[in-house]
N, C-alpha and C positions, 0 to 999 in steps of 0.2 A: 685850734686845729679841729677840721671835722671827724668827729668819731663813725668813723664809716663801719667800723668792725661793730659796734654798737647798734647803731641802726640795721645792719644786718639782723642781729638777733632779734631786734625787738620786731621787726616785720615776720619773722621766725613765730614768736610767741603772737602777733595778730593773727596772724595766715592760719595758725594751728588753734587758736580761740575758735575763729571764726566755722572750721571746719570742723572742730566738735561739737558747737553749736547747732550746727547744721544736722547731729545724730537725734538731735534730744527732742521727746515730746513734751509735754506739757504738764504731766505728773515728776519728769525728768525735772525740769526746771525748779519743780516745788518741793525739791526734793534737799534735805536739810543738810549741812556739809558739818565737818569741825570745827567751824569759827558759829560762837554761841547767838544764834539766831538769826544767823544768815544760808538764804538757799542759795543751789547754786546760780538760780535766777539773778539774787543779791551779792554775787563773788564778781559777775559781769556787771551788773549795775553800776558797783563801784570802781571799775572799772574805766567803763563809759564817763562816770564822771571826773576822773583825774586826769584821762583825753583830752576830755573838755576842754577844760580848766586850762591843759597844757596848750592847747590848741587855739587859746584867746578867746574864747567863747563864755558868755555869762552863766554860771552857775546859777544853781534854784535859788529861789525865794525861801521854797517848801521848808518847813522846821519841822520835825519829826517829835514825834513822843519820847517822854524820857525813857530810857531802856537801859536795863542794867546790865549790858553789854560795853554799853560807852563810857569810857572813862577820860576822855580828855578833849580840847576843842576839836584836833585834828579828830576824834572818832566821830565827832559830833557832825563834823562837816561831812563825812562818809556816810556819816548815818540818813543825812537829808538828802544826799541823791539815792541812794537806796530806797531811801520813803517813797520817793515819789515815784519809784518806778515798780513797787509791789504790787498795782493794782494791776499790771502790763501784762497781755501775754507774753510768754518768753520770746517768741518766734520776735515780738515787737523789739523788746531789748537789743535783741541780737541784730535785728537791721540797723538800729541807733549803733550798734558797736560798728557794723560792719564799715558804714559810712563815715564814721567819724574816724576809724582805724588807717582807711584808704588813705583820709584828708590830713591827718598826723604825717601818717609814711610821705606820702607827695610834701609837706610842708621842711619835713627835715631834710628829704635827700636834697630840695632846693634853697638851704638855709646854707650862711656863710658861718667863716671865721668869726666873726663876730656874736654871733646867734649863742653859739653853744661856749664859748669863751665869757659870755655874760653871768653877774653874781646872780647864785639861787638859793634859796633854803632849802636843804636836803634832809630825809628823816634822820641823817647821822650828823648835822651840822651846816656852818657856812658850808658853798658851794661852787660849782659853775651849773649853769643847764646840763653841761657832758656827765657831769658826776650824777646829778638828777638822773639823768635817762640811762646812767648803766645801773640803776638801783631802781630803776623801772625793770630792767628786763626781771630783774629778780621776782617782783610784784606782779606781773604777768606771767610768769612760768608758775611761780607757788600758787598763783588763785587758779591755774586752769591745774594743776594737780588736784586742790582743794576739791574743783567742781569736777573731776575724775576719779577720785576715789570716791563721794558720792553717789556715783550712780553708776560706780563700776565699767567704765571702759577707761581702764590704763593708756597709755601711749603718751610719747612725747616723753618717756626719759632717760633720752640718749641726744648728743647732739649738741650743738655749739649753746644755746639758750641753756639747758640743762647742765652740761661743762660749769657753764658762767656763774650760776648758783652757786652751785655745790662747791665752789673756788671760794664765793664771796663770804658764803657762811662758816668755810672752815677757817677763814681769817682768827674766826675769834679762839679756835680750840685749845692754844695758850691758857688762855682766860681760864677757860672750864677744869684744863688739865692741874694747871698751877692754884688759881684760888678757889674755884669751885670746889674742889676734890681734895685739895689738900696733897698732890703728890708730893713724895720728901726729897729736899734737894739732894742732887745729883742719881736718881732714877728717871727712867724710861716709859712712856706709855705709847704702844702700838695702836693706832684706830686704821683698819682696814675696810674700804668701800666698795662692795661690788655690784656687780650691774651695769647697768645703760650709763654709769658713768665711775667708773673704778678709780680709787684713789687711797695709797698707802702710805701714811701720815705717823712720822715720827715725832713726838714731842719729849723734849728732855727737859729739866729743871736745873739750871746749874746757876749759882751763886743768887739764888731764890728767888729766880726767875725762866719760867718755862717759854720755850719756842720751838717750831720745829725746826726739824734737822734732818739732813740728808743721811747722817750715822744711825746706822740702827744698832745697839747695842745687843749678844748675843741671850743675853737674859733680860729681856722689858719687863718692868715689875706687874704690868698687867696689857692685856690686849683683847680690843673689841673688834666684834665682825662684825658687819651688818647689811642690809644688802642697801642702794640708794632711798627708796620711798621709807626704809626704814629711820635713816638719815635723815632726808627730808620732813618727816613728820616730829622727830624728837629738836632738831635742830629749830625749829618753825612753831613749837608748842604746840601743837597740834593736839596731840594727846600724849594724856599723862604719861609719864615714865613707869609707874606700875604697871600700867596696861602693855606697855612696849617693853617689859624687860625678857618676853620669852622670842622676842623677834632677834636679840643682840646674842651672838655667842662671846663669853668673856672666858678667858684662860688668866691665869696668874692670880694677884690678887683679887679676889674677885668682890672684895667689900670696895674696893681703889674703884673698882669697874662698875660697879651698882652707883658710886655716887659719881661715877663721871656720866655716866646715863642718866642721872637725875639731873646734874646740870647743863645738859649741854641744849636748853632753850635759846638758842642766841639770836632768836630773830628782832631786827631792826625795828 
C-alpha cells in the first residue's frame, strides 16, 4: 500500500529543512549542535546522504578519520558523507539538499505498490521501504530541531511531522516506566506533554508489566510535566538528564521521577 500520509510528512520535514536553511549564514552553519562534533552544517550533510542512498544514487568513496563520536559501521558511513561535505559552504549543502529532496519527493509520490511493500533494513529491524520512511520522518524532524536549537530559531514543533515523533518515541515509555525506573507493580506514572504537541500519557504496571492506559488512577505514584523540546531532547539523548532535570516538573514520588527522567533516552 502507498503510505501517502507518510510522504505527506516527510515533504512536511523537506519543505521546512529547506526553508530554515534559507535563514542561516555561514557562522550559522558552523555552528556546533548536541550530537558530539557535528554542526548544524553536518546535521544536513547527513541528511543529504541517506536521500541519496534512498534515492539510488552512489554514495562517497570518501573515508573519514577516525573520530570518537562513531561507534559503529552505520556511524561510520554517516560519518563519510559528512566528511566530505565539511569543507562546503553551507549555502552549497543546502542546494545538494534541496535538489535531491525535490527528486526523493517527485520519485515516491510516483512509486507503486510494490516500491514501498519491498523488504528494508530499518534502524529497528527487518522492514518494508514504508516502515523505512516513517522512521525517516522521525530523522528529519529531530536533525532539523537539532540544527534549531543550535542557533536558536525554534519552529516546526507543532504539526503533523512533529505529532509523528513524539507518537513514535513514546512507544517506548513502557520500557522506561517499568524497567528503567523500577516502578512497583500495580502503581501509576503520569507523563504529561505540552506544547506544539500535547500528550497525557498514562502508564500502569500490572502483573509486572507496564503499558499505557486510558485509566488514570486518582493517586499516580508520580507525575512529570514537561513541555515538547523538553521531551524531545531527553527522549533523543540529546543532553544529559542532570542538565534537564530543572526543565521537568515532578509531583509525587519524586526519586520514581528523577529516575524516569534518567531513563527515558529511547532514541532508535
Amino acid at each position: 500500500m502507498i503510505p501517502t500520509d507518510t510522504i505527506d510528512k516527510l515533504e512536511i520535514c523537506f519543505r521546512s529543512l529547506s526553508e530554515l536553511g534559507a535563514l542561516l549564514n555561514e557562522s550559522d552553519w558552523k555552528t556546533a549542535t548536541d550530537l558530539p562534533g557535528w554542526s548544524v552544517q553536518d546535521n544536513l550533510s547527513h541528511l543529504v546522504g541517506i536521500e541519496r542512498i534512498m534515492h539510488g544514487l552512489t554514495g562517497t568513496t570518501h573515508r573519514a578519520e577516525s573520530r570518537d563520536w562513531v561507534k559503529n559501521p552505520i556511524g561510520e558511513a554517516n560519518e563519510n558523507e559528512i566528511d566530505i561535505r565539511r569543507s562546503l559552504h553551507g549555502r552549497d549543502v543546502l542546494r545538494e539538499w534541496n535538489e535531491v529532496a525535490a527528486a526523493r519527493i517527485a520519485s515516491l509520490r510516483a512509486a507503486d505498490d510494490a516500491y514501498f511493500d519491498a523488504p528494508a533494513m530499518t534502524p529497528t529491524g527487518p522492514g518494508t521501504v514504508a516502515d523505512f520512511l516513517h522512521i525517516r520522518v522521525l530523522d528529519c524532524w529531530v536533525h532539523e530541531q537539532d540544527m534549531r536549537r543550535a542557533v536558536g530559531k525554534p519552529g516546526h514543533l507543532s504539526g503533523l511531522a512533529a505529532e509523528h515523533t513524539i507518537d513514535r518515541l513514546i512507544r517506548t515509555i513502557p520500557i522506561v516506566v517499568g524497567k528503567r525506573a523500577g516502578t512497583p507493580n500495580g502503581a501509576s506514572v503520569v507523563i504529561d506533554i505540552t506544547g506544539g504537541v500535547s500528550r497525557h500519557i498514562v502508564c500502569t504496571v500490572a502483573d509486572g508489566r507496564a503499558s499505557v492506559t486510558d485509566v488514570e488512577p486518582e493517586a499516580p505514584l508520580a507525575r512529570l510535566t514537561m513541555d515538547v523540546e523538553t521531551f524531545l531532547v531527553l527522549a533523543t539523548g540529546r543532553r544529559s538528564p542532570e542538565t534537564m532535570h530543572d526543565a521537568v516538573e515532578l509531583a509525587g514520588d519524586r526519586d520514581l521521577g528523577g529516575r524516569i527522567v534518567t531513563g527515558l533516552n529511547m532514541m532508535i
